[in-house]
C-alpha positions as CSV (number, residue, x, y, z in Angstrom):
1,X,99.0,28.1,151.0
2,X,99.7,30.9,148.4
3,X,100.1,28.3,145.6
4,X,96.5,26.2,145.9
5,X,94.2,29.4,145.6
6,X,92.3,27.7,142.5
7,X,94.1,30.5,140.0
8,X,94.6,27.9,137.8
9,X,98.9,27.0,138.2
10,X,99.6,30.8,139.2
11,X,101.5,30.7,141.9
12,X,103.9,27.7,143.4
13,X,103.3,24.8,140.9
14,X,104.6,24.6,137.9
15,X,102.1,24.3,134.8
16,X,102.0,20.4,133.3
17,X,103.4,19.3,130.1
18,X,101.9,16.5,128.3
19,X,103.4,12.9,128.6
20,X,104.9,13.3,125.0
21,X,106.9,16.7,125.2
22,X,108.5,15.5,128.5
23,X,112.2,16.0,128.2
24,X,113.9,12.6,127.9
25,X,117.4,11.6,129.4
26,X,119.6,14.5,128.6
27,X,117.2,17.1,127.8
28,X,115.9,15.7,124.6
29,X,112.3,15.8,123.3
30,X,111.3,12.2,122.7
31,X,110.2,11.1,119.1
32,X,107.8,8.4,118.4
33,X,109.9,5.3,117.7
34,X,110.1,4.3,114.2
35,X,108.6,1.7,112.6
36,X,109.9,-1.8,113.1
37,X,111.8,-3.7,110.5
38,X,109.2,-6.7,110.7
39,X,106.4,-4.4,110.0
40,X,108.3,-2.3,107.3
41,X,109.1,-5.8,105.6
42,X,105.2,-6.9,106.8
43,X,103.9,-4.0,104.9
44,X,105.9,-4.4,102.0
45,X,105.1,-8.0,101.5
46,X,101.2,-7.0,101.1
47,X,101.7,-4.4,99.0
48,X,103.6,-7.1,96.9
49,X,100.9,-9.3,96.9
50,X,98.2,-6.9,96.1
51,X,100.0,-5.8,93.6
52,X,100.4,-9.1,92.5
53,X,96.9,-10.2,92.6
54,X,95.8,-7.0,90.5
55,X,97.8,-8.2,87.8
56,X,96.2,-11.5,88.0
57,X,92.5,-9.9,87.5
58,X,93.9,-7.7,85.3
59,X,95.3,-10.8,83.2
60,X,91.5,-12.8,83.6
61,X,89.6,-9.5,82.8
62,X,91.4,-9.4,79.2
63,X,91.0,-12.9,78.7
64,X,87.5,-13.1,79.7
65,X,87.0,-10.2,77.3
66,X,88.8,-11.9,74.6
67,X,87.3,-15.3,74.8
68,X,83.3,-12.7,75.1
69,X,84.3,-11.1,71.6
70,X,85.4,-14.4,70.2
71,X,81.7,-15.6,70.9
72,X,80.0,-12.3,69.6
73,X,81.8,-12.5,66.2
74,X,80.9,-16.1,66.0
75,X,76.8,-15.2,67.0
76,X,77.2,-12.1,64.5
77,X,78.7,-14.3,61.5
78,X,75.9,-17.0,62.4
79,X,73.5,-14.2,62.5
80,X,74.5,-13.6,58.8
81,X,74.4,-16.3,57.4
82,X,70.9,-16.8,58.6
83,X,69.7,-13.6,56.7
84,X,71.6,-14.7,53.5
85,X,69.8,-17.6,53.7
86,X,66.4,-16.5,53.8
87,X,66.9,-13.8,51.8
88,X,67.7,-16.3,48.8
């Protein structure tokens, strides 16, 4: 019993290789499978639709901010008119 001294794979048994470099059929490395064509086209249809919903935001943002300036002008022209009023 030469091989099974404890030394650690010195002797009779050959050392392990992990479960991914294992040669496949004829003598080639295997690769991680690519991705699917569902999940590609999964993936592409979320980034599609957060894209899409950004724009939407985007789109309320500006017209939230117009429709807030439109009703600062008005306050600041009411404003105005208040002083030139009692300043007369």
């Amino acid at each position: 019993m030469r091989g099974r001294s404890g030394l650690g794979g010195l002797g009779g048994d050959p050392p392990l290789t992990p479960p991914a470099m294992e040669a496949g059929p004829g003598g080639r490395k295997e690769r991680p499978k690519p991705r699917e064509p569902a999940a590609r086209l999964e993936r592409a249809r979320q980034r599609a639709a957060q894209q899409e919903l950004k724009q939407r935001q985007r789109a309320e943002i500006y017209a939230l901010n117009r429709v807030m300036t439109e009703l600062e002008q008005q306050q600041f022209d009411s404003f105005c008119r208040q002083m030139q009023a009692s300043g007369e």
